[in-house]
Phi, psi and omega in degrees: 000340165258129178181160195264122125274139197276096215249054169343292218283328186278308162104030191267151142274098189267124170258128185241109178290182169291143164321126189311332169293321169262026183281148173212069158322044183080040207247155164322325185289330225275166170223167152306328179282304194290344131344264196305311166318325187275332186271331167282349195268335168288332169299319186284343198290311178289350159314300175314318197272340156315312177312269202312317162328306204268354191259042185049025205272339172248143195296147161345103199222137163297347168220124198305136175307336169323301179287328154356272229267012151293310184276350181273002179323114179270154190215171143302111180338333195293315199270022145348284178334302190297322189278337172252013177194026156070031219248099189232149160284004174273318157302307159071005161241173185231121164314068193317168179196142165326155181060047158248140162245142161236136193257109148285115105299089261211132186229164206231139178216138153285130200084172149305316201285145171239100152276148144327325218261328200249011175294173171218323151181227177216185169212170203196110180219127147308142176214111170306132199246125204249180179249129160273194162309307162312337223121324211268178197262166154188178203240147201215115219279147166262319190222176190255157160321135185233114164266184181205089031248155200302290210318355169292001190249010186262349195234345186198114201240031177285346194278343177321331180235059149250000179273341165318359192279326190286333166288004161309123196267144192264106199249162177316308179232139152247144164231123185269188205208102154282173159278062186192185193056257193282337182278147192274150183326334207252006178287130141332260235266130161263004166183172164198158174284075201211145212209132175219154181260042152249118159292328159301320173317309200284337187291323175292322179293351195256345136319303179271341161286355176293292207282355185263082188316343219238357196275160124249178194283339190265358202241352166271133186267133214219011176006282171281008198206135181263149167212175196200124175237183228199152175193150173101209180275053189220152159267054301213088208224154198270140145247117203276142168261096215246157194240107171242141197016074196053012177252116179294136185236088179311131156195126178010138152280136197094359178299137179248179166309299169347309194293326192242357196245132176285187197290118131146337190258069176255335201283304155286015211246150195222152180237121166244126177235133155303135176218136181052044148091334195283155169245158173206163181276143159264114197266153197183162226260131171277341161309355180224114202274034153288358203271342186292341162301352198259142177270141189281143201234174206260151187075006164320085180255114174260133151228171189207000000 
């Protein structure tokens, strides 16, 4: 259903979707199986298309073809996630890309029981994930280890090695790993960190950390792939930056408009996203507040 065709005469590459009928995103059409087929037949394709990036085949771009061909996806206002950063929940993982943050969260209990009775608090440290000069992504602390309550930091200093992410080697690609779906039940860790500058490797090393009740960063052979896995009572979550009425912002991944906008301004409120480097407006009816479903993606800018 996917493919590069060639354009001699123009001397063009054409990438060719499926026809909107059969696209099937949530369509009148659509089954679950024939869903996930279509969604594995895309996957392998930007694999393919990764290959040829690196083997030079497309000319020099601010934007790696991958994602090119990710924003012409047609999807459900829902699926944003998906168009700017290949992001499905069956999937479960996330492609870092700069100016994306990720926030540790670390939670503290007396004892084993994890209870109301038996908390003491949490600790919370940020982190930016920036390009150096070459490209490559790596991570950069925003902020200091924070507890809540500061006195959590005179008795228990486990959130300190969540500051491993800055010994973190700097790669081409990062990924975070949740802890949900596909990792088995019986998996130690809520989420890891692994970064290769091959997109295929890490797609194949995040394939054996799924199927492997047993896998960890230390117990994986890993040559080539950097990893970090979180372990205990932490959370480990991707943040997008969005500009509302003209203030640059952090917010949850997965945040829709419902969320950043008050209540009564559906009548002024206007939205812009980048697409091909460009900002464009998005248009929508303002009378029908379906638009407030739509999830917010990073550089998103909304007023009202």
């Amino acid at each position: 259903m996917f493919r590069l065709e060639q354009d001699a005469a123009a001397k063009k590459l054409h990438v060719v979707l499926p026809p909107p009928k059969n696209w099937l995103f949530g369509s009148a059409n659509s089954s679950a199986s024939n869903e996930t087929d279509i969604i594995d037949q895309l996957y392998s394709f930007l694999a393919a298309i990764d290959e040829a990036d690196r083997a030079g085949c497309f000319a020099a771009s601010n934007t790696p073809a991958r994602d090119s061909i990710l924003q012409n996806v047609p999807t459900r206002p829902s699926d944003s996630l998906f168009n700017a950063y290949g992001y499905r929940i069956e999937r479960s993982g996330v492609n870092l890309k700069p100016n994306l943050r990720l926030k540790v969260e670390r939670a503290y209990f007396t004892g084993s029981e994890r209870s109301d009775k038996n908390y003491l608090g949490q600790s919370t440290v940020l982190f930016n994930v920036a390009s150096t000069p070459g490209g490559l992504l790596q991570f950069q602390q925003s902020q200091p280890l924070r507890y809540s309550p500061d006195s959590l930091s005179q008795t228990d200093h486990e959130g300190s090695r969540d500051l491993a992410i800055l010994n973190l080697k700097p790669h081409k690609h990062y990924r975070v790993l949740f802890y949900a779906h596909q990792v088995p039940t019986d998996q130690n860790f809520s989420a890891a960190l692994i970064g290769s500058d091959d997109s295929a490797r890490l797609d194949q090393f995040e394939q054996t950390m799924r199927a492997n009740p047993g896998a960890s960063c230390a117990a994986s052979a890993h040559e080539d792939v950097e990893c970090l896995d979180f372990r205990g009572f932490v959370t480990v979550g991707v943040q997008i930056q969005v500009e509302l009425n003209g203030k640059s912002q952090f917010i949850d991944w997965s945040t829709d408009v419902r969320r950043v906008v008050p209540p009564n301004s559906l009548k002024s409120l206007k939205i812009q996203r980048q697409f091909a480097n460009s900002y464009f407006p998005i248009q929508f009816n303002p009378t029908d507040d379906s638009i407030l479903d739509l999830t917010l993606v990073g550089g998103d800018r909304l007023s009202w």
